[in-house]
C-alpha positions in Angstrom: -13.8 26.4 -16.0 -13.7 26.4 -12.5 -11.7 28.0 -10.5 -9.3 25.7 -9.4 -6.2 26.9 -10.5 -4.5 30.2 -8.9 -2.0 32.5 -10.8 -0.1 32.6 -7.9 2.9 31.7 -5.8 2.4 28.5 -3.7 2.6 28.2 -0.2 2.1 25.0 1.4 -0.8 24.7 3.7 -0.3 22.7 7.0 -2.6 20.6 9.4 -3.0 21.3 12.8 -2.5 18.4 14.6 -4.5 18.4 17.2 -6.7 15.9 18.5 -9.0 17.6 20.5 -10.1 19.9 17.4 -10.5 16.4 15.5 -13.2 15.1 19.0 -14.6 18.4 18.8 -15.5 18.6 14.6 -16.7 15.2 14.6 -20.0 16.4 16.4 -20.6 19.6 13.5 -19.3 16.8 10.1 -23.2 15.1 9.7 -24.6 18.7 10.0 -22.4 19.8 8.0 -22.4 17.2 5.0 -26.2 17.5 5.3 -26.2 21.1 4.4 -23.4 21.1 2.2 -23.8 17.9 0.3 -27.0 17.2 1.0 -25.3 13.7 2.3 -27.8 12.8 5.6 -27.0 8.8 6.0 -24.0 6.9 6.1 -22.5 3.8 7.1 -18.6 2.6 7.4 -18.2 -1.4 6.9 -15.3 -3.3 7.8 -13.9 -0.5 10.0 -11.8 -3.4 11.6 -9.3 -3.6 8.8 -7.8 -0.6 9.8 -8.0 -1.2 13.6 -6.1 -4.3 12.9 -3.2 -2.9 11.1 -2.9 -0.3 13.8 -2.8 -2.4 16.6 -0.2 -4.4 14.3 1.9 -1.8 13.8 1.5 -1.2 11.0 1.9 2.6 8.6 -1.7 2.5 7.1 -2.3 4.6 4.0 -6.0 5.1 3.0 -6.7 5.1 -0.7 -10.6 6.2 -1.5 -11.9 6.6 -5.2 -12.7 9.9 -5.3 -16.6 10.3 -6.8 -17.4 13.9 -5.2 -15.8 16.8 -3.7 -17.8 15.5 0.1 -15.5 12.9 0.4 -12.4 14.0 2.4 -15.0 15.2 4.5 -16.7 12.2 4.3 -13.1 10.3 5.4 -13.8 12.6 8.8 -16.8 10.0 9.6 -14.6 7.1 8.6 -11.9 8.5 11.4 -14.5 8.6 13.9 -15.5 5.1 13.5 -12.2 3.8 13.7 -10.9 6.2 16.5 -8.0 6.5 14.6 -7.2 10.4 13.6 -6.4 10.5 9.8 -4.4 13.2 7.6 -5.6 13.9 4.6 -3.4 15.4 1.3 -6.0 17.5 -0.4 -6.0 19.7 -3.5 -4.8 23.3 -2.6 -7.9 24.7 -4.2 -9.8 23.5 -1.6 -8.5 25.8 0.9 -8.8 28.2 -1.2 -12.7 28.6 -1.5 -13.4 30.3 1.8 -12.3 30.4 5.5 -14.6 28.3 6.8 -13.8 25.0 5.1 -10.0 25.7 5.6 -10.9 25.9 9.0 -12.6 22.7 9.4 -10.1 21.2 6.7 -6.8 21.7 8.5 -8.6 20.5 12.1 -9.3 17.4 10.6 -5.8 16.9 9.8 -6.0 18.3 6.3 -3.3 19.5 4.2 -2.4 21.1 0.9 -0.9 19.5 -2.0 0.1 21.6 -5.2 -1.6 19.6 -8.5 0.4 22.0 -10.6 4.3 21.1 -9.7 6.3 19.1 -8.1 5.3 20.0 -4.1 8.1 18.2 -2.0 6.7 20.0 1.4 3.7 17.9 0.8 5.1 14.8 0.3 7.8 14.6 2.7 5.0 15.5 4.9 2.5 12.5 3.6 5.9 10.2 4.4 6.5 12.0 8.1 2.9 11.0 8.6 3.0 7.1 8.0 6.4 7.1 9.6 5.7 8.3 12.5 2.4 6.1 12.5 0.2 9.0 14.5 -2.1 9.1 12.1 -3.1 7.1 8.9 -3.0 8.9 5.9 -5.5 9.9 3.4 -4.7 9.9 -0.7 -7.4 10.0 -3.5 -4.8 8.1 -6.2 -7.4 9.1 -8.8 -6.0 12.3 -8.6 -9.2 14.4 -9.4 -12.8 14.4 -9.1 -14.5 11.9 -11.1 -18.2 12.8 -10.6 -19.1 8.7 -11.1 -19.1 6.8 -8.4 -19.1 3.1 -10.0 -16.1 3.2 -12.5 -12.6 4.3 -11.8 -10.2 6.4 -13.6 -6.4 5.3 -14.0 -4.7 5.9 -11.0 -1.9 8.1 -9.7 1.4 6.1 -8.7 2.1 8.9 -6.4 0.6 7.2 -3.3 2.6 4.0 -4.1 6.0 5.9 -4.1 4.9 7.4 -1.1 3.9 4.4 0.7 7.4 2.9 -0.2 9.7 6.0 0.8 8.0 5.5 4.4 8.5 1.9 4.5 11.8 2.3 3.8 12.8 4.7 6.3 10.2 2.3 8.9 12.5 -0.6 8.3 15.7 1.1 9.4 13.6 2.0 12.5 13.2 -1.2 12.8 9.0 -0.4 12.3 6.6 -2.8 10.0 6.3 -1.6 6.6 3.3 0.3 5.2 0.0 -1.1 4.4 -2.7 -0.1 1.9 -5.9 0.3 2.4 -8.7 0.6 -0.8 -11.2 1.9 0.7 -14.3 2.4 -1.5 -17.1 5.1 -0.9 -20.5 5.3 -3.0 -23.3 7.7 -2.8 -26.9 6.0 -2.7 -30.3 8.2 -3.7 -33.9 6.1 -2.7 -36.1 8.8 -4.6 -37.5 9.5 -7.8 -34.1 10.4 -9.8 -36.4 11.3 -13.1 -38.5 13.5 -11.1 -35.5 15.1 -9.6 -33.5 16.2 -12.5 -36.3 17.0 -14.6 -36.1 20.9 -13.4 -31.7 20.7 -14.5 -32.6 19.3 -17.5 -35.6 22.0 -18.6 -33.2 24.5 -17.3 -29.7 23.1 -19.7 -32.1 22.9 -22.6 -33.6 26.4 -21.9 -29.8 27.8 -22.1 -29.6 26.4 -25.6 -32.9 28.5 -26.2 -34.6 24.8 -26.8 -38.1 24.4 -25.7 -37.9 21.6 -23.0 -37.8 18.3 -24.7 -40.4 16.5 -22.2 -41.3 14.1 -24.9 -38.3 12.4 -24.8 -37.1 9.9 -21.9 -34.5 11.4 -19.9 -31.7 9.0 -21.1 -32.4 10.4 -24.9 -32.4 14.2 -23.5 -29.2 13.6 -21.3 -28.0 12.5 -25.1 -29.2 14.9 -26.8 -27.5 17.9 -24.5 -24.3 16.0 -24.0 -23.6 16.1 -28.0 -24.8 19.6 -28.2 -22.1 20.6 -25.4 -19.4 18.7 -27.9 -20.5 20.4 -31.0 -19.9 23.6 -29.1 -16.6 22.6 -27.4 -15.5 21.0 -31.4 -16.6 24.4 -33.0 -14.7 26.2 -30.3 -11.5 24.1 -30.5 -11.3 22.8 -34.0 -13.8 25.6 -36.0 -16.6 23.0 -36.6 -18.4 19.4 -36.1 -17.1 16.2 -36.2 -19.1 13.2 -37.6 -19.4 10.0 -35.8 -19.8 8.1 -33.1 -20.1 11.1 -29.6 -18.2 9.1 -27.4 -15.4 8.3 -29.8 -15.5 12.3 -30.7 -15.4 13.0 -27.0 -12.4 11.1 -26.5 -10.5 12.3 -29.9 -11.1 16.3 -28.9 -9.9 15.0 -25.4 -6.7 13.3 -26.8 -6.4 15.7 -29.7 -6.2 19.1 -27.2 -3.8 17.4 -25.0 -1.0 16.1 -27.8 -1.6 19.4 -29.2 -0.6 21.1 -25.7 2.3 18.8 -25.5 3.5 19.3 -28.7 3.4 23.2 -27.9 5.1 23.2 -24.4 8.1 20.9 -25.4 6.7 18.1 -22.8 8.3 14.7 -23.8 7.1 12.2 -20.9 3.4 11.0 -22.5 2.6 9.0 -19.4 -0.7 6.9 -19.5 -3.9 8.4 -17.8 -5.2 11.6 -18.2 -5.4 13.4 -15.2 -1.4 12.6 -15.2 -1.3 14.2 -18.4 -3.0 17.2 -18.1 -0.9 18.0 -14.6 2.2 17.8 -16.6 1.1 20.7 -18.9 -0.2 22.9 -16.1 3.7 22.5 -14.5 4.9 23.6 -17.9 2.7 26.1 -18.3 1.7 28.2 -14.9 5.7 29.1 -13.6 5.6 32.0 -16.9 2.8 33.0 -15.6 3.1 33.6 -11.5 6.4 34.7 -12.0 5.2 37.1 -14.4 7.6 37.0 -17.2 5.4 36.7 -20.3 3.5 39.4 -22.1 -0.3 39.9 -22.1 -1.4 39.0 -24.9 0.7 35.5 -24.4 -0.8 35.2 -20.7 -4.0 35.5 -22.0 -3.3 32.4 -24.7 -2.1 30.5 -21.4 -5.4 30.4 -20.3 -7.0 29.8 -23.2 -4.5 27.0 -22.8 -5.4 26.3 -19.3 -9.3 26.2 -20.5 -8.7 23.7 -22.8 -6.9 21.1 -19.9 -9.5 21.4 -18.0 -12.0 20.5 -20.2 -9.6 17.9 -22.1 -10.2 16.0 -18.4 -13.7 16.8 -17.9 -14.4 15.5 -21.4 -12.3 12.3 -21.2 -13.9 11.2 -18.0 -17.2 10.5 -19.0 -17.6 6.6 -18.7 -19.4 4.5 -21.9 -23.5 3.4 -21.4 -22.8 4.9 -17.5 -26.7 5.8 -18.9 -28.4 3.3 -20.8 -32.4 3.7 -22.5 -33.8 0.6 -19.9 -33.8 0.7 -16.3 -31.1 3.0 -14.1 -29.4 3.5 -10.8 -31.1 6.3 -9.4 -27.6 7.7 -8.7 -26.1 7.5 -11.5 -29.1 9.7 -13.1 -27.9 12.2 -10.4 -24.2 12.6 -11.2 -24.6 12.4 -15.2 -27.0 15.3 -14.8 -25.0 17.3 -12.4 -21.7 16.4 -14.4 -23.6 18.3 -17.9 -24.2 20.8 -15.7 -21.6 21.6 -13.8 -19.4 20.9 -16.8 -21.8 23.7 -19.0 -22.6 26.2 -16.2 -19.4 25.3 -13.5 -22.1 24.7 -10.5 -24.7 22.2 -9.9 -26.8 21.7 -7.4 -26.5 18.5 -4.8 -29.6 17.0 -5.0 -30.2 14.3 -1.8 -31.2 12.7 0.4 -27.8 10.9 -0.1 -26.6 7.9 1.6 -22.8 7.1 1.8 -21.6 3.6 2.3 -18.1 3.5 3.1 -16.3 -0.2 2.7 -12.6 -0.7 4.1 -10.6 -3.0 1.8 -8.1 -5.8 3.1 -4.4 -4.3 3.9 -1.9 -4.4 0.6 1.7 -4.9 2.0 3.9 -2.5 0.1 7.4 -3.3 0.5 10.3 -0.4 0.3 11.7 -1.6 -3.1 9.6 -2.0 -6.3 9.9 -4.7 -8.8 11.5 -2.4 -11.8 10.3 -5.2 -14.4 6.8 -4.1 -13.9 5.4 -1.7 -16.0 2.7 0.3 -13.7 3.4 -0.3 -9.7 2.1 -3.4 -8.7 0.8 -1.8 -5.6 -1.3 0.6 -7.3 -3.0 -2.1 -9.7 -3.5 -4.0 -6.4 -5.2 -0.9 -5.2 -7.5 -0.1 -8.4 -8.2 -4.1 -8.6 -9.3 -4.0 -5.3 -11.3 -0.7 -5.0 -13.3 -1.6 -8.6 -14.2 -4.9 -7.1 -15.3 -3.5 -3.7 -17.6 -0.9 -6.0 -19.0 -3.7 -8.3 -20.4 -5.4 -5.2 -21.7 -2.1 -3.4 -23.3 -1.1 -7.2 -25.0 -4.9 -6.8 -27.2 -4.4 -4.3 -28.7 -1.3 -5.8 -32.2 -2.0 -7.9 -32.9 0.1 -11.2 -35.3 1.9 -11.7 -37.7 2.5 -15.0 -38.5 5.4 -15.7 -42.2 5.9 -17.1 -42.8 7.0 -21.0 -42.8 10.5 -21.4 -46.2 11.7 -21.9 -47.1 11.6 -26.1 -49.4 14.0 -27.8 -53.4 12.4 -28.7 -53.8 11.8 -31.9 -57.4 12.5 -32.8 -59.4 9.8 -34.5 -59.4 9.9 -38.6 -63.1 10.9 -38.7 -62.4 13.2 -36.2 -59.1 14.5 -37.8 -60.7 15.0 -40.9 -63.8 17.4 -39.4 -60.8 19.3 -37.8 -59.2 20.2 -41.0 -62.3 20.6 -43.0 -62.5 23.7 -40.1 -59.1 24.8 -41.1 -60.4 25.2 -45.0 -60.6 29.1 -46.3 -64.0 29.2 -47.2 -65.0 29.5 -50.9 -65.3 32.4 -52.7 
């Protein structure tokens, strides 16, 4: 698991607002997503959109899909080709893995946001933001990392509330509402993605004390390690193998480990999507824990606990034939290998030259009350219509590519064969 979640006290984590930082960071962000990320291209399409709602006066929430942990970095390059400053909600963990990215987080108008309770600093802040209109603001709605750029997991309602609170308090200041903006972001990769992972995929296998299974195509060895890595989590979880169907297993262990978590911490509201899930057992069962009120042998059962959410979310957001046995995107090679790994080892390496291609959607009005009849908020399916079809078109104008047969063993001739094992005879005594 990594280390995402802290067994401690919350403090809310600020931007610093200040433009000149933002002007000043925007020359060190390609260096810095090339060395990070390994990201070395990109281009922003349909910048405009934004522009326009600005100049319209407009409150304009961005909503990105959220592929890889580069992209509220990435949302830096999307600021500087609007002009337009952004602030961006982002997971507390993140300013948590060293001083350097907080540093260059909270410049670019970063702030925290706590994934693991209700954090009303954060957002009454993300409302301050569009209400005051100084900056658009950044949200991921997916709510996590999803490690696949081309399908999108259920989204948070979060930003929608968000987005309404401000246009509420914007219309008795007499302001224009809120707008939404999808915007999608996908990572491109123009070389040999076979080639590539071959070394991540020798290396998983090694770990399982396999032999390197070159003789198969990489689609069949991705396979192959991906329902090893569920037998493991199934005999960890439930004391041995399911039958069946993997992806079905996968998604029974994921469902399975989260009902049982539910059942155990008393949680009653079963809301649809995962990552919503999973957040709601974390708040029930961290508070114990920082507070320090439970014993150690019951704090040590609460990360077991805590193991098994994570993993519930990593398991459940692997998407069907993302990998088929014919012709590939060369990315999505890339991210199902560094998902196996990073989901086996907790760190994979960024493999690139990447390109991103950042596409701004058309504005989504949201209006400051909701239509109660609706099941899910209707801005929010707006949102994840719009995005999905934005990524659709960005994932058509990729070619697959075929990946040549693995190298078979020669099978010698029968004459041939035959002289061999007459060789192999003991001789006669």
């Amino acid at each position: 698991m990594q280390n995402i979640i802290f067994e401690e006290r919350y403090e809310f984590v600020p931007p610093v607002e200040s433009d000149w930082w933002v002007f000043f960071l925007r020359f060190l962000l390609k260096g810095y997503l090339r060395k990070q990320y390994n990201i070395h291209t990109y281009e922003c399409r349909n910048v405009e959109r934004i522009t326009k709602s600005v100049e319209e006066g407009y409150g304009v929430l961005i909503a990105p899909n959220h592929a890889r942990i580069a992209d509220p970095i990435v949302m830096g390059l999307l600021s500087g080709e609007t002009q337009y400053n952004v602030a961006t909600m982002a997971g507390w963990h993140l300013f948590k893995e060293g001083w350097y990215q907080k540093f260059i987080l909270r410049r670019l108008g970063a702030f925290s946001v706590y994934r693991e309770g209700t954090d009303r600093q954060s957002v009454n802040y993300a409302i301050d933001t569009l209400v005051a209109g100084r900056r658009a603001l950044v949200i991921f709605p997916e709510g996590a990392v999803s490690r696949h750029c081309d399908v999108l997991m259920d989204l948070m309602e979060g930003p929608g509330f968000i987005a309404r609170q401000a246009s509420k308090r914007r219309e008795k200041e007499g302001k224009k509402p809120v707008v939404i903006h999808p915007v999608a972001v996908r990572y491109s990769f123009d070389g040999d993605p076979y080639k590539t992972v071959a070394p991540d995929l020798a290396r998983l296998e090694r770990s399982f004390s396999w032999e390197p299974q070159t003789h198969l195509t990489t689609a069949k060895r991705m396979k192959k390690l991906g329902e090893a890595m569920l037998a493991i989590k199934e005999v960890e979880y439930l004391g041995g193998v399911r039958q069946g169907d993997p992806y079905e297993r996968v998604e029974r262990l994921a469902m399975d480990l989260i009902t049982e978590l539910e059942d155990k911490y008393g949680i009653k509201d079963r809301s649809p999507g995962v990552v919503s899930r999973v957040k709601n057992i974390r708040s029930a069962i961290l508070p114990a824990m920082i507070e320090g009120t439970v014993s150690e042998a019951e704090r040590a059962a609460r990360w077991r606990d805590l193991g098994k959410c994570y993993y519930a979310q990593q398991m459940a957001h692997y998407p069907r034939n993302y990998i088929v046995n014919g012709p590939n995107l060369p990315e999505r090679v890339l991210e199902t290998v560094q998902r196996l790994e990073e989901d086996f080892t907790d760190t994979a390496p960024n493999h690139g030259p990447l390109h991103a291609t950042i596409d701004v959607g058309e504005p989504i009005l949201v209006e400051s009350k909701r239509d109660r009849s609706a099941k899910k908020d209707p801005a929010m399916v707006e949102v994840g219509e719009q995005l999905q079809k934005m990524i659709d078109a960005l994932v058509a104008e990729r070619t697959p590519v075929t990946e040549k047969p693995p190298a078979q063993p020669q099978t010698p001739p029968a004459d041939e064969a035959a002289t061999v094992d007459n060789h192999k005879q003991p001789a006669a005594r």
